[in-house]
N, C-alpha and C positions, 0 to 999 in steps of 0.2 A: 947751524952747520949744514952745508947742503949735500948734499949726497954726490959722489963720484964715478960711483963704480955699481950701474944698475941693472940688475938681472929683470929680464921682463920674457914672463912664459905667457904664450899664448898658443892656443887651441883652435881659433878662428872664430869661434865663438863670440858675441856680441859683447859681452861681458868682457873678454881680453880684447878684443878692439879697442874697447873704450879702456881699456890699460895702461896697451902702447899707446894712446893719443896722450892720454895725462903723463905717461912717464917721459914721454917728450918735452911737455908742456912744461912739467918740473925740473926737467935737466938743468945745469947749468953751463950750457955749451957756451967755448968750448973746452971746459975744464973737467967735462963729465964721458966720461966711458958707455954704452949700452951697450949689453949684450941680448940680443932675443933670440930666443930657444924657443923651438917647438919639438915634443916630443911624440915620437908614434907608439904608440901603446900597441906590447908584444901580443901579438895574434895571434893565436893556432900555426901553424907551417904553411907557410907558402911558398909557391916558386920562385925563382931569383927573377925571371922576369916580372911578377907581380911586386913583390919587394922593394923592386929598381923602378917601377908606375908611380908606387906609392909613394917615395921619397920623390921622385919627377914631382906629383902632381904638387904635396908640401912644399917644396920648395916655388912652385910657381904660385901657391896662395898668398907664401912668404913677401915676393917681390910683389904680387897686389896690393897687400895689408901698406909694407912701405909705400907703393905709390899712393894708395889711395889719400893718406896722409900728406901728401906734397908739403910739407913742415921741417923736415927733417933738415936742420941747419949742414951747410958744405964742412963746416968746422966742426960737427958732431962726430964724435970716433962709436961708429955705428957696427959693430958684425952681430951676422947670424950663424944657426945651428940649428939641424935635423939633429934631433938624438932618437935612438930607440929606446925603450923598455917600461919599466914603470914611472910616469907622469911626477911621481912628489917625489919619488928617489931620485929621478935627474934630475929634478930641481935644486935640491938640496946639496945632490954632490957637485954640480954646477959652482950652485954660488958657492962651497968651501973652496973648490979646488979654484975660480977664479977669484975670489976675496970680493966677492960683490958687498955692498953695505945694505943696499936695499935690492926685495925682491919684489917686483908687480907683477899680479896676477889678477884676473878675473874669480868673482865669484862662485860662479854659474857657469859650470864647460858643459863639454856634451857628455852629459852621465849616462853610465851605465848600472843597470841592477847593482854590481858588486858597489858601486861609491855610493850609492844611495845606501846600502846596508852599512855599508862599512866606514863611510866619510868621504867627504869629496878630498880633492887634491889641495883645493886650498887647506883647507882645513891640516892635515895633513903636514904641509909646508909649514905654517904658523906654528904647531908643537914641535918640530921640527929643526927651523928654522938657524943659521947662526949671525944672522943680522936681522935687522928691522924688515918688517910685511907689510907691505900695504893691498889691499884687497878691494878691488873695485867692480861697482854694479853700477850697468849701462842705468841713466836717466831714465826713468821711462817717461814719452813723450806729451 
């Protein structure tokens, strides 16, 4: 049964790079949905114009990950998302609210002290989770 309807978070991360390449790769366009979601992790307060940077800059990472990729079938029903707040909680209420079946994510994001104490995000999404996870770690070369 191949998957239809697949959530794919990334961070920028090498590990979610090589994600979104495989969750491409396993699509079955064009019968398959992706949704990719990056999320910014809530910071301390910032100003509106620092805020309004930071979602600028995400999103122009966003449209490099896609180009970099140049795979991406014309037939793929492809959208993206900026979310804010906590990384495994948009994930999760992501894939309910849009009925994903599978979630791809990288292994390894850019951790911070707390997810090193407390579990990273994959980790997190897997107990979590209300479909299937798949969790991917770049080759090393």
């Amino acid at each position: 049964m191949p998957f239809k309807r697949i959530l794919i978070a990334v961070d920028f991360s090498s590990d979610s790079v090589e994600a979104f390449r495989i969750a491409l790769d396993m699509s079955p366009a064009p019968s398959a949905s992706l949704h990719l979601l990056h999320v910014i992790e809530a910071r301390p307060a910032v100003t509106v114009e620092v805020a309004s940077e930071i979602v600028q800059e995400a999103n122009a990472a966003m449209d490099r990950l896609i180009g970099s990729c140049g795979s991406v079938p014309d037939s793929a029903d492809l959208t993206t998302e900026i979310a804010s707040g906590e990384a495994s909680a948009e994930i999760l209420n992501r894939a309910r609210d849009w009925g994903a079946d599978l979630i791809v994510l990288g292994a390894k994001g850019a951790a911070s002290l707390e997810s090193i104490i407390l579990g990273g995000t994959a980790e997190h999404v897997m107990q979590g989770a209300p479909c299937s996870v798949l969790v991917v770690r770049r080759r090393s070369s």
